[in-house]
Structures are given as structure tokens and as C-alpha cells.
N, C-alpha and C positions, 0 to 999 in steps of 0.2 A: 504494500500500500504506500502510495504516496500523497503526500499531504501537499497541496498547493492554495498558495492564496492569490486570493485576485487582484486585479490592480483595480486600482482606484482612483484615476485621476485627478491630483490635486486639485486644479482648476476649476473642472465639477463640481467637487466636494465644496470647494470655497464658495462660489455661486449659488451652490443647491442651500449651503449655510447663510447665504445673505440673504436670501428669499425668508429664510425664518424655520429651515427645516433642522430638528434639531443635529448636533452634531455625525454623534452614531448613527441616525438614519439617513443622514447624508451619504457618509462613508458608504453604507450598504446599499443605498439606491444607486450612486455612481457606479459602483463594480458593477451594476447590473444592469449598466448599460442608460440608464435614464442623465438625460443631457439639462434636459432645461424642465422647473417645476411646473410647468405647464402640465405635461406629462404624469403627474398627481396630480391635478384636478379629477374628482373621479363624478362632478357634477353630470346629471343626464345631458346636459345641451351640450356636452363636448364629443358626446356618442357618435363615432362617423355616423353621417346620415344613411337613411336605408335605401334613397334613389342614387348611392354608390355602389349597390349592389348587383351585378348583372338579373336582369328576370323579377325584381320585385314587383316595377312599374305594371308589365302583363298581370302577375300571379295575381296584384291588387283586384286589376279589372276584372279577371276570370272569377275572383274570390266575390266581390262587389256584385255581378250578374248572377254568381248562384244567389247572392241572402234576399238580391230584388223578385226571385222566380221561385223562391222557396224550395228547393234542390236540396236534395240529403247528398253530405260528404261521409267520406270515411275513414279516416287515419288509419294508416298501414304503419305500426311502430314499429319500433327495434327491440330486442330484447336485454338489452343491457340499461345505467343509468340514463347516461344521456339520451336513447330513445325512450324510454320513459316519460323524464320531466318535458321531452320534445311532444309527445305524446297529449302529457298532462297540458301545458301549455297553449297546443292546439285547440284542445277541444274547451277548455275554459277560454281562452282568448276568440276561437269565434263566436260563441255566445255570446261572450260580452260584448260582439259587434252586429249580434242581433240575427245570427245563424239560429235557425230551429230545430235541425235534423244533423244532428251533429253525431258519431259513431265511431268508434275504433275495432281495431282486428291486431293483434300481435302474435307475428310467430313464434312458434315452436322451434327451439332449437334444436331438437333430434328429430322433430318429423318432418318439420317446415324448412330447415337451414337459415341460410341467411339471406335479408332480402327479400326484394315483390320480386314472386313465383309467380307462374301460369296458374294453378293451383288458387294461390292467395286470390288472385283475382277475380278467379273464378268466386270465391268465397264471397269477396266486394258485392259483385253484380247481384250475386241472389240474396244478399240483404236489404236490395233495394236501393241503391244507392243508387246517385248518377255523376260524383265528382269522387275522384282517387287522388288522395293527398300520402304522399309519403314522408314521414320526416326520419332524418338520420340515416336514410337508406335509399336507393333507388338509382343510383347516379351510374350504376351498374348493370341496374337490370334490363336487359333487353328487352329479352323474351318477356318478363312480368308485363312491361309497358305494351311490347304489343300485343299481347292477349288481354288487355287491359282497354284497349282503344277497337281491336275486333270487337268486343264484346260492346259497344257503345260509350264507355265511362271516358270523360275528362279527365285528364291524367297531370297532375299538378306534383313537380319533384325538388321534394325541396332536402337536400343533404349538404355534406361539408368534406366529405372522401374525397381523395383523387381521383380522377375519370379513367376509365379503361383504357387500355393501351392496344388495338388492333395493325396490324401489321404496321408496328414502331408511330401510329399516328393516333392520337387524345380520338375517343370514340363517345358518341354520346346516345341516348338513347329518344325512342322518338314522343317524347311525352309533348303533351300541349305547351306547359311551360316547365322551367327547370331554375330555381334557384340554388346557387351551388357559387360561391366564392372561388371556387379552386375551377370552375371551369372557365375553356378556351375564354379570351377577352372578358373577363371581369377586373375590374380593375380595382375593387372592395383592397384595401389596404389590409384589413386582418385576414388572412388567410389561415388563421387559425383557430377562427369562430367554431365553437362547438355546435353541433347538429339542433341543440335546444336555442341557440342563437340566431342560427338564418332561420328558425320558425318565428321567434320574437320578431326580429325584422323584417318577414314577410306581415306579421300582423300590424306593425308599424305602419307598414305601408298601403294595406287594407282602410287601414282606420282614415289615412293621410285619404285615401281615395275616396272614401265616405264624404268623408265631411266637406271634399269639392263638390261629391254631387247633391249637396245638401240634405244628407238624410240626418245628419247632427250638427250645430255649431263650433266651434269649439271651446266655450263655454260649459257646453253638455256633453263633452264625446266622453265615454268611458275612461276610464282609467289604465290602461296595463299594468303601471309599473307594480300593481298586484303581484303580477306574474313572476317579478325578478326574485324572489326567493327560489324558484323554482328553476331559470336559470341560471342561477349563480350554484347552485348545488350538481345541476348537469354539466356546467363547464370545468369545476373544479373534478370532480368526478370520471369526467373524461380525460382527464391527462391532458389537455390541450395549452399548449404556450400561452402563461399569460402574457398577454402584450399588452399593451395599453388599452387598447380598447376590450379586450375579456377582463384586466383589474377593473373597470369601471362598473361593468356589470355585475362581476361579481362583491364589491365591495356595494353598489347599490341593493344588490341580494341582503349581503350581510347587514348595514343598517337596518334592514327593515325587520328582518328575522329576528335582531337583539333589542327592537324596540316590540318584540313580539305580536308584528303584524304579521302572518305567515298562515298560510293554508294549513286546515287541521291536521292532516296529515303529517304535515312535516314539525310541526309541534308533537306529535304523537310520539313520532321518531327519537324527534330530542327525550321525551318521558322515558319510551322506553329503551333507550341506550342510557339514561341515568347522566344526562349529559344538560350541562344548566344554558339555555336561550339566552338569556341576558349578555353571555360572554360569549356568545358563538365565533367559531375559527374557520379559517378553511379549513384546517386538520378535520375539523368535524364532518365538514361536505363530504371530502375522500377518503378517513380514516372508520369514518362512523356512520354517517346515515348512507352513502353509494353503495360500500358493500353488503349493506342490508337490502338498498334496493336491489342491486344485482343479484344476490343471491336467489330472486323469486327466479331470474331469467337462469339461471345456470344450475338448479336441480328443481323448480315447479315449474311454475307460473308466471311472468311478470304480469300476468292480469293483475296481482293481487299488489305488484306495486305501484301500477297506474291506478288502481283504484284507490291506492292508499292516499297518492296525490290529487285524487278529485274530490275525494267524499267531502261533504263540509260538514258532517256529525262528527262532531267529538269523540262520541263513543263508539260508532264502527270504525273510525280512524283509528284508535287505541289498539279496538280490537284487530286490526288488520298490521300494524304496527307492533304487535306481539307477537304475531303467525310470522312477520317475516324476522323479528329476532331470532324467533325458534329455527327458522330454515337458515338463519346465515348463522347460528351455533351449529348448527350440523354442517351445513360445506366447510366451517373449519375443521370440525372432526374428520373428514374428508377428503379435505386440503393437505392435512396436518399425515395422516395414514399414507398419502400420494408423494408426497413430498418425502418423507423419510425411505420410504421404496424407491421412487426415483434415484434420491441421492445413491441407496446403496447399489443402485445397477449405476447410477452414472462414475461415482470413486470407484468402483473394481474394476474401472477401467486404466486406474491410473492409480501410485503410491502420494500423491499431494497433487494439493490443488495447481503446480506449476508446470506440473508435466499432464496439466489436462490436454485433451485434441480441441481442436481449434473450434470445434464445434459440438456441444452437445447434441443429440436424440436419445428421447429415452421409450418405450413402448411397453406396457405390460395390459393384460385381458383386463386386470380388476380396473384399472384406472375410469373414472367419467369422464364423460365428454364436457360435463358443465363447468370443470375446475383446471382442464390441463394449462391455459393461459396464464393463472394464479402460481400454480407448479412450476410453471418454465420462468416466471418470472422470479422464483424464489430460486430458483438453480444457478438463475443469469449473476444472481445479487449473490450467492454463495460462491461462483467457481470465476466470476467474470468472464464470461465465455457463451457468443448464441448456442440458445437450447431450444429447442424443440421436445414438445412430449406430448405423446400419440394415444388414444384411447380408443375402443372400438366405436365404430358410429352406430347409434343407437336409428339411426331410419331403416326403414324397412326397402323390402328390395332394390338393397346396392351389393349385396355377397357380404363377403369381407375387408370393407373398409376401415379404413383407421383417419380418425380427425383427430390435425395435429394442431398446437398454439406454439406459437414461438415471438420469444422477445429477443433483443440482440442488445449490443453494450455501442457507446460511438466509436463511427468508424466502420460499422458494417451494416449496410444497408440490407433487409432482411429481405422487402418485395424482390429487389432487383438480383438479390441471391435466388432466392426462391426460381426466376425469371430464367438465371443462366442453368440453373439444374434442370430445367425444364428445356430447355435446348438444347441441353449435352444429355439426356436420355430423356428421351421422347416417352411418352406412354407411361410415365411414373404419377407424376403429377397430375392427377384428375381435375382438379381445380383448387386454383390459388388465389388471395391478394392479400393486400396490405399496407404497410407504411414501412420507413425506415428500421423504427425500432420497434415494431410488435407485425404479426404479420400470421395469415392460418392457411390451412393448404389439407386436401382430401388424395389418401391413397391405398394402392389396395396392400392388404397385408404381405403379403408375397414378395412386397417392392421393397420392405422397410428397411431393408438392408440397403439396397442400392441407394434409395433416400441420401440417407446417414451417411453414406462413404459420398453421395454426389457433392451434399453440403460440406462437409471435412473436406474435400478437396476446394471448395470455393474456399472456404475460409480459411486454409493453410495459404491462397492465394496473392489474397484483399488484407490478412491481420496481419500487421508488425509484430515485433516482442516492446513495441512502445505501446502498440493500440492493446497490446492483452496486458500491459502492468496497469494493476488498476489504479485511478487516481478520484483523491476527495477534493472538490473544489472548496476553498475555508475562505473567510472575509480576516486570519492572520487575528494575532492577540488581541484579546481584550483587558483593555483600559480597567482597571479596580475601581474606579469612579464610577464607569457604566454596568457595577455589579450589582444595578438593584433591583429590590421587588417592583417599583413603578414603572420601572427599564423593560422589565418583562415581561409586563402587561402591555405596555406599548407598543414590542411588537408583537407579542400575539395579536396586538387587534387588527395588526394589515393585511395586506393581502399578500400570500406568499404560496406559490407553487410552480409547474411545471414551466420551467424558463425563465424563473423569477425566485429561485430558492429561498426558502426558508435561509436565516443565518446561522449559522454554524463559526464558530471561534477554532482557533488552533496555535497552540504554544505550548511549550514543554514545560511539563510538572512536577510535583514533587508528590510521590504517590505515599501519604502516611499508613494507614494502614487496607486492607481489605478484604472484604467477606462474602463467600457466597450467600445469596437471600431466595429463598423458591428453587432451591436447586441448579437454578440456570440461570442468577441475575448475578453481575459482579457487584458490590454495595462499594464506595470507597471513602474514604478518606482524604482528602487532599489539599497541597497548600498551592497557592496564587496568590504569586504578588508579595510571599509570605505568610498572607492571609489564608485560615483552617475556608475548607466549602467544604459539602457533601456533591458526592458525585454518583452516579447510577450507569451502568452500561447494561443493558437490556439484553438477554441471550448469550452473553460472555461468561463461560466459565475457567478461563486460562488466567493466570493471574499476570500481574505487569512488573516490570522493571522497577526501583525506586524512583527514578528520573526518567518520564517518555515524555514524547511529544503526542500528545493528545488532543482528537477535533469533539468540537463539545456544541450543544447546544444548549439555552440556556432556558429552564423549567423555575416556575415558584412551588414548592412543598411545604407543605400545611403540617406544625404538629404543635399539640396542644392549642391550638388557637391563635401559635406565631407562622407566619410566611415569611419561609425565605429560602433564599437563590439556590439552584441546585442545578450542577454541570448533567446533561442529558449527554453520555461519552458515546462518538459514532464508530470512532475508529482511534487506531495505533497507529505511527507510521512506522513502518520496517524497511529494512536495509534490501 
């Protein structure tokens, strides 16, 4: 492990402090790339506008012509968070613009797959519908769109994936309209809008379009920004860069959720994960209510967490806010059984984690198909190394297939791995896509061999011995002045995630004593600055050196009635 600190631009830091931002968060918004305080304004009027978006302006019209003609829509969701809250989203935000016939459909992940199928659509039509809205999904589907427009339905596609790639050329599908940042000529500045986002700004846009044709003033037009708790949970949830324009959203989420304006449902959430609203985090969105929602998609239902986000009763909210605690305590049971099997077929491949192959796959019969993505991502984070890991596909008439999830580390792009394995043996890959760093792929059992040795050979290729030592990105020491409980409430309450990291400190220690707690937790001892701290390292049970250099984040711990500071240890660094 190598510990690196970021730079931090003097000059930044100095301007970002003249503006009146306090110091330390200066420090840490400079390394992170933020130039001018403009860029923290997290006001709604600084929201790129939604006629930046390629396809709003149509979806508005098409959306505006069903609510005048009284037309039934139907949300085709996704099965994870962020189709979800995209989901939730939709169907409360057209109402609130005065939609009647408003309806959803989510697939099934081992029967449905992913995405509008022929099938789904089939399902659309004989619900009586006559407009196909997709959100978080569709940007892909061909075949779903045109069995979707045979069959008569309006096809309205609204996702935030990358577009298909058909002989080396961006491939789109033939829907009525298609909003999609990442497609050909849009010019949307965030390209990293979550899928619950281009739905929000297609309702943006809707509403924008109402109220020209004078069906509201604006005076009277409905309200959305209802809805931004429920974006801000799906964006954080999805891994997506926060950029400036996703902090906005999500940090209008959060005001509203810790002033406890929030849909029952996601109150419910907070109740039952025993987690207090008034101080809501992003850690909450991703660490705590996401994988509850997901969990319905990946061993039930996500009916039962889009319904958890529409209900407005208190007590089916709770009650459905229980059912999926109970289901995401079981995929950890799950997770937890998968993951330690994994590991042991992926180590008896090798004596330490240095002389891993440059690629893991892992495959066993018991593994689910609803958790391998969870697995590989715990592999990737234990061996630093892309993993793959394969489970049987639970849909029926395909033989013996296996679906696989794989995440990768930077530096190795996953899709476009996936892409040359599939050109260098043809007929392995049944179907693939993805992103850089996560990415799933359909094959048949027989092949799994061939898989594994195609990717080990791309990544012996593409990975350095620089790109596989792993490295912590740290914002470097902390100041003893900026050791306090106020410090650390402070930043808990910003906005901190995927391309925008949380802060983490790193400077060598002086470790006093230390004990294991729970079997598997290090407890420590430690001095800084001279100064005695407590420090905790979570899942470490190897003990330290008296002097290491350790990356830390910074926790307040409650005892007796006192708070105070407490180093949250992520890593060592080693030689």
C-alpha cells in the first residue's frame, strides 16, 4: 500500500479562504479539484438548466400531449437503487403534473434480465397503457423499443449508460424520444447525472412546458423539489461522480431530508436502520438506506422498494421498511458465505496477495446471481486486482449459463476488456456491457475456463506493476487545531462521494497500545501531535508497528455523555 497525498494548490486554497471558506475545507475542496466558490453554491438556480439536455424539449411535448389526452404511461424500472428512486420519482412527479394513469413494471433479474425486453413490452401493452417510459434503462435496448412501437406504445427513453457500440459506431435505439446525456450531440455538461436525474430533468422540463401552455402559472405550478430526497439518495447510491452539478442535488436532497421533509418511506428507512434524520450523510444514502433498497432487487422484489418510496402511510412505509431490512440482513448472510468461498478458490491460486494473476474469476454452483457484483467488489478491494465472479443464471431456458459481475481497480477499463475477449474468442461471451470500472457479461458454463485465461491474458497486457500496487489517495496531516468534535460534524455534513472523496488524513504515528475488540476490530491507542486519540481500524486483526504511517478518517464517539475525536484507520503504508 501506498499512501499518497494530494496536492492542493496554494492559490486555490488562498482564494477559496478569502471567499470565507473555512480553512481545512478549503484545503480539501482545492485537492479536489474545485477552483472558484462559485462551484459550492449548491442553490437550485445554479442547476444547469434542463433545455441543456439533448431530448428534454421533445420528451416535455410528448409528456404535455399524453396529460392533455388523458393517456396511461408506464414506467419500465431498473432493478437496483437508482432505478428505483428513478422509478419513485417518475411516477410521483407526473402526478404532481397532473398525469392520471400513471403505472410501473420492474424486472426481474433472473427471469427478466436487464432492461426493456420484447417480453416487458409485451407486459406494457396488455396493461393498457399507451406511453413506454423507461428510466435508468433502455439506451440499449433494441429489440424492447421495437417490439414496443410494433405493438403501438410511444416509446419515451430516458437513461444515463453509455450507448451501444455497433460495428465500432455509438448505436441508438428507435424510440420516439431518448433522453440520455451521454448520447451522440448532447452537450449536458454533467455527464455523470444518475439515471434518477435525467428523470428529474425531464420533469423539469415537462412542468417548464406546462406552464407555456398555460395549464399552471407559475405562481401555482407544483413543487418538485419534493422529489430531491429521492434523488439525492439515487445519485449517491449509484456511484456516480459527484460533480458539481450531482453535489447540488444531492446536498438539496440532504437539506430537506434533515429538516425532515422526506417521503415516508425514506423516513421509514432512516427508523429502521436506527439511523437519526436530523444528521443525515451521504454515508447514509450509500452505506445504509441503497443497500436496503437494492437488496429487494438482488434476492426479491424491488417492487417492495419502489413501493417503499411511494407509499405516503407511515405505517405501510415502516412496515415495508422492515421487510427490506430483513432481506438486506440476509444478502449479507449471503454476501458474507460468497465472499469467504470466493476468496478461498481465488488465494489457492496464489501464496499472497502479490503474486495474484492479473485478473481474478471466481465460479462456484452455490453462488446467487443477486450478490456476485457485491463479491467481486469485495475481492477487487481485498486483492487489488479485476474480479469477476460467476453464479448460475437462475432464467429458465438458456442451458447452462453463468452471470458474471465484475468490478476492476484504475487503469483497467472493464467494458472495453470484456470487448477484446470477445474478439479474441468469439462465441464465449453471450452478452456483455458496462463501464470502466464495474461491468457484467452472460456465459455458458463450458466456456468458464476460456473466460478467465481470455481476461488474465488482457490484463497481464493493459496492468503495470505500478497500476496493480495499490495506492490511498490522503489530503496528508492533520493540523491538532483541526482535531475537533465541531471539525467533524462539519464535515460530515457535506457532500462527499464518488469523485469527490470523503477526507481521509495520513501521517505517521505513534501507536501506544492495542487490542482486539469483536474478534476482528483493531481498538488502538494512539498519540498525534503528542497528543493521546483513540483510534479504531475496522476488520484488522494484524497488529502495527510502534511508529507507522497511518491514513485515518476522522469519527466523533460518544461515551458517557462526552464526544470526542476518534481516528476511523483505513490503511498502513508498506514498503
Amino acid at each position: 500500500m501506498k499512501i499518497i497525498i494530494r496536492d492542493a494548490p496554494p492559490r486555490t486554497v488562498w482564494a477559496l479562504e478569502k471567499a470565507g471558506i473555512h480553512p481545512l475545507l478549503a484545503q480539501l475542496y482545492a485537492a479536489r479539484g474545485v477552483q472558484d466558490p462559485s462551484e459550492l453554491d449548491a442553490a437550485l438556480a445554479n442547476l444547469l438548466p434542463p433545455t441543456a439536455m439533448k431530448g428534454t424539449a421533445q420528451a416535455a411535448q410528448l409528456l404535455a400531449d399524453v396529460i392533455a389526452t388523458d393517456k396511461k404511461l408506464c414506467i419500465v424500472a431498473d432493478y437496483d437503487c437508482d432505478g428505483a428512486t428513478a422509478c419513485a420519482v417518475a411516477v410521483r412527479g407526473l402526478r404532481l403534473l397532473g398525469a392520471r394513469h400513471v403505472d410501473y413494471i420492474v424486472p426481474d433479474r433472473v427471469q427478466d434480465g436487464y432492461g426493456l425486453t420484447a417480453p416487458i413490452s409485451a407486459r406494457v401493452k396488455a396493461s393498457g397503457a399507451d406511453v413506454l417510459i423507461t428510466v435508468d434503462n433502455g439506451i440499449a435496448s433494441f429489440d424492447g423499443v421495437a417490439a414496443a412501437r410494433a405493438l403501438g406504445l410511444q416509446v419515451l427513453v430516458t437513461d444515463h449508460h453509455l450507448c451501444a457500440s455497433i460495428n465500432g459506431q455509438m448505436a441508438l435505439p428507435d424510440a420516439d424520444v431518448i433522453v440520455n446525456p451521454n448520447q451522440p450531440g448532447c452537450s449536458f455538461e454533467s455527464k455523470s447525472i444518475a439515471g434518477v436525474g435525467v428523470m428529474f430533468y425531464v420533469l423539469l422540463a415537462l412542468r417548464a412546458e406546462l406552464r407555456q401552455r398555460g395549464v399552471f402559472a407559475a405562481q401555482q405550478q407544483p413543487k418538485l423539489d419534493a422529489l430531491l430526497p429521492l434523488v439525492a439518495l439515487g445519485t449517491v447510491a449509484d456511484v456516480v461522480r459527484l460533480d458539481a452539478n450531482n453535489r447540488r442535488l444531492v446536498a438539496q436532497g440532504l437539506k430537506r431530508v434533515r429538516a425532515q421533509v422526506l417521503p415516508a418511506g425514506l423516513a421509514a428507512l432512516f427508523a429502521a436502520s436506527s439511523r437519526d434524520i436530523k444528521v443525515a450523510t451521504t454515508f447514509d444514502f450509500g452505506f445504509v438506506l441503497g443497500p436496503r433498497i437494492n437488496a429487494a432487487g438482488r434476492l426479491s422484489d424491488m417492487t417492495l422498494g419502489i413501493e417503499c418510496l411511494l407509499t405516503d402511510d407511515a405505517n405501510r412505509a415502516l412496515e415495508l421498511a422492515k421487510t427490506l431490512d430483513n432481506i438486506n440482513r440476509e444478502r449479507r448472510e449471503i454476501e458474507g458465505n460468497m465472499r469467504e468461498q470466493a476468496l478461498l478458490v481465488a488465494e489457492s491460486l496464489f501464496e499472497d496477495a502479490a503474486e495474484a494473476p492479473p485478473a481474478i474469476c471466481v465460479f462456484d454452483a452455490d453462488f446467487h446471481e443477486g450478490v456476485v457484483g457485491i463479491v467481486a467488489s469485495r475481492i477487487k478491494d481485498k486483492l487489488h486486482r479485476p474480479a469477476f465472479v460467476f453464479a448460475p443464471s437462475g432464467a429458465t431456458g438458456h442451458g447452462h449459463e453463468l452471470k458474471g459481475s465484475g468490478r476492476s481497480i484504475p487503469g483497467f477499463h472493464l467494458r472495453d476488456a470484456l470487448d477484446l475477449v470477445a474478439k479474441r474468442h468469439p462465441g464465449v461471451l453471450l452478452r456483455f456491457g458496462g463501464h470502466a470500472m464495474a461491468a457484467g457479461c452472460t456465459i455458458a458454463e463450458e466456456h468458464f475456463e476460456t473466460f478467465e485465461q481470455g481476461l488474465a491474458e488482457v490484463a497481464k497486457e493493459w496492468l503495470s506493476a505500478a497500476t496493480l500496487m495499490r495506492r490511498l489517495d490522503t489530503d496528508g496531516p492533520l493540523k491538532p487545531e483541526y482535531r475537533r468534535v465541531d471539525l467533524v460534524d462539519a464535515l460530515h455534513h457535506e457532500v462527499w462521494g464518488q469523485g469527490f472523496a470523503a477526507p481521509t488524513f495520513s501521517e505517521e504515528l505513534e501507536v501506544v497500545s492495542q487490542r482486539l475488540v469483536g474478534e476482528k476490530h483493531l481498538a488502538l491507542k494512539l498519540k498525534h501531535r503528542g497528543e493521546p486519540v483513540d483510534g479504531i481500524w475496522f476488520g484488522r486483526t494484524e497488529p502495527l508497528p510502534a511508529r507507522v504511517k497511518l491514513a485515518f478518517r476522522l469519527d466523533a464517539d460518544s461515551w458517557r455523555g462526552e464526544r470526542k475525536v476518534r481516528f476511523l484507520v483505513e490503511a498502513a503504508e508498506t514498503p
